[in-house]
C-alpha positions in Angstrom: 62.6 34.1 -24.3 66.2 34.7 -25.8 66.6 37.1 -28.9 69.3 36.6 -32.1 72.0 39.0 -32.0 69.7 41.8 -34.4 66.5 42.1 -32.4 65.7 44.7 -29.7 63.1 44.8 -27.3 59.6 46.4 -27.9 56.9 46.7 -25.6 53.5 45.7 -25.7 51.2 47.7 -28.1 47.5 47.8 -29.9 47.6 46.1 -33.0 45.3 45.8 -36.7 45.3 42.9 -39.5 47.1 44.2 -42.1 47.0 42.8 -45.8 49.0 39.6 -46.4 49.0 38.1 -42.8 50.9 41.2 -41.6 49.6 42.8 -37.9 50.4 46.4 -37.6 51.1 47.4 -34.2 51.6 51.2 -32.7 51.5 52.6 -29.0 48.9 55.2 -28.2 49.9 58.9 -30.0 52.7 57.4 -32.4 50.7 55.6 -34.8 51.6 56.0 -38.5 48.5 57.2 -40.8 46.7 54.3 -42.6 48.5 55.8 -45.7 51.9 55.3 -44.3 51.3 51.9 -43.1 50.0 50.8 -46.7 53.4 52.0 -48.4 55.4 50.5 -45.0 53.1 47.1 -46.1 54.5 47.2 -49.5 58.5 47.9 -48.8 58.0 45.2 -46.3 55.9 42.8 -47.9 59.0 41.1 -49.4 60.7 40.4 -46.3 57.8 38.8 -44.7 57.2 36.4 -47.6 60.6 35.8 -47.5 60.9 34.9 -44.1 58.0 33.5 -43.3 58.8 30.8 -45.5 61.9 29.7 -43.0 61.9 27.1 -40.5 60.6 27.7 -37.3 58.5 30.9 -38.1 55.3 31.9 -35.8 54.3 34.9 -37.1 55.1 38.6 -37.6 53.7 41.7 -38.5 54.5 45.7 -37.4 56.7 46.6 -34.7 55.3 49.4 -32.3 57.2 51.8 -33.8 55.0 51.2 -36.8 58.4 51.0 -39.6 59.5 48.0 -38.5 58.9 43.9 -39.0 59.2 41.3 -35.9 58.9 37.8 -36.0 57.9 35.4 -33.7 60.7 31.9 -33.7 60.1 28.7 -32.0 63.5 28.0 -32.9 66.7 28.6 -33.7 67.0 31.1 -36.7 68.5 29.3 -39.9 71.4 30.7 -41.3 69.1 31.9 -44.5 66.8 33.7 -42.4 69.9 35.6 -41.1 70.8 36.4 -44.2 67.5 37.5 -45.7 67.4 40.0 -42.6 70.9 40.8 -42.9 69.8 41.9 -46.4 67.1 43.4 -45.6 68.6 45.5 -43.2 71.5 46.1 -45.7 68.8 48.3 -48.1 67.2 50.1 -45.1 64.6 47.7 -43.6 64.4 47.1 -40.1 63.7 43.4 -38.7 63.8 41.9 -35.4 63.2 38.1 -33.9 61.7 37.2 -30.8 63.0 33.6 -30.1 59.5 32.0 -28.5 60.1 29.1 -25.9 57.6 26.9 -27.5 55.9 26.7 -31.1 51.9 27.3 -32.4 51.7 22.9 -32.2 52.9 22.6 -28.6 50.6 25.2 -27.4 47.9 23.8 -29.6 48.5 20.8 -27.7 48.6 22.2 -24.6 45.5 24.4 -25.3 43.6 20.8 -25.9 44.6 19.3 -23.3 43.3 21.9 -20.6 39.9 22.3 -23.2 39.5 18.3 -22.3 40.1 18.2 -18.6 37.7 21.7 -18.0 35.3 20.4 -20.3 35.7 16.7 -18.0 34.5 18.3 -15.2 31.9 20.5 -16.1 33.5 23.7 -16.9 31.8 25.4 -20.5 34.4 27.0 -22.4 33.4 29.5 -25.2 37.1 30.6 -26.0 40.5 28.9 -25.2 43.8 30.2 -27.6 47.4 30.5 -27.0 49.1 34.3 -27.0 51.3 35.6 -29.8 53.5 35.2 -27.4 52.8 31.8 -27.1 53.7 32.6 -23.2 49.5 32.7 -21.7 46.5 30.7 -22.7 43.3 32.6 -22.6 39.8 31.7 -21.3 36.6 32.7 -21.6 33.1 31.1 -20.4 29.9 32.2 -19.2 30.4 31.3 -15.5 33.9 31.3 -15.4 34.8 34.9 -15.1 32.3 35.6 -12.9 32.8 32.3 -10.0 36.0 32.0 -8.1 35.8 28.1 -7.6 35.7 27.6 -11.5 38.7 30.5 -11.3 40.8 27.9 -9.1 39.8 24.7 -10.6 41.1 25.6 -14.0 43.6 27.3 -12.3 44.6 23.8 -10.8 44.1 21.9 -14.3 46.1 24.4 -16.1 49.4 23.5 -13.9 49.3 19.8 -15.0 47.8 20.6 -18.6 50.0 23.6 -19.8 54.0 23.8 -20.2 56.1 25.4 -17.4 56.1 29.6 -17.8 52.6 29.0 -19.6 49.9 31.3 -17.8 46.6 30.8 -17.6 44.5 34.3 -18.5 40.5 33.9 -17.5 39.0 36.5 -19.9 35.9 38.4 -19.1 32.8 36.7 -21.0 31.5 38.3 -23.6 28.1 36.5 -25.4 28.6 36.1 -28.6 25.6 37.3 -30.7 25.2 36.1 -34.3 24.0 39.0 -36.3 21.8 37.1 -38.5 19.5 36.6 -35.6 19.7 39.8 -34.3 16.3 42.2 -33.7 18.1 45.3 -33.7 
């Protein structure tokens, strides 16, 4: 993952769906009141719309620290979207780019192609999606967390049906229960 010459690093964090597509993300015992994020939202809003118009964009929302934007890139950033973050930097907003090694397509892609050759031999599959990082493809099925073979076979379809650097994450299974049915 390379980053344009105006990001920074942040860290992994927990995150909420924001208004408008944006995610706002803080680390434990530094996370802004819901108040401050709304008012955050709104200075911010125009940036997002702004850039998430450009080529290349994956996504965005909150930094950790809760004041600022990242977006995700699966390529290069176009000379307008370097402007619109120059100017937004210019009036006192903060925005950083993560450059992402592959796009929300490719790992769509890839994400099909390991749901086919599980699902060819035998392996149910409730839940299979791509990272915001778009670095790990997640996992989840009723035997599969809990059986060791399954473990390794997908392990061994995942290396010829994912990129290189793309992990492969098997998720505890949760059962789904559709509260329209439920006795409780």
């Amino acid at each position: 993952m390379t980053m344009s010459r105006w990001a920074r690093v942040v860290g992994a964090s927990s995150c909420a769906v924001l208004a408008l597509g944006v995610t706002a993300c803080s680390t434990p015992g530094s996370a802004p009141s819901e108040a401050e994020r709304a008012a955050q939202s709104e200075g911010l809003e125009p940036w997002f719309s702004l850039l998430s118009e450009q080529p290349g964009f994956e996504g965005g929302g909150f930094a950790e620290d809760g004041e600022s934007l990242e977006f995700l890139w699966s390529e290069p950033l176009s000379s307008e979207a370097e402007e619109i973050a120059a100017e937004a930097e210019r009036q006192g907003s903060v925005i950083t780019h993560r450059q992402l090694d592959r796009s929300s397509a490719e790992m769509a892609e890839a994400s099909e192609r390991l749901r086919l050759a599980l699902t060819e031999q035998g392996v149910i599959v409730t839940s299979l999606a791509p990272n915001r990082e778009h670095d790990a493809i997640s996992i989840q099925g009723p035997e599969l967390s809990e059986d060791p073979a399954l473990q390794e076979l997908a392990a061994r379809l995942a290396e010829d049906a994912l990129p290189a650097g793309v992990a492969l994450e098997v998720e505890p299974y949760v059962e789904q229960v559709d509260a329209a049915f439920s006795t409780d």
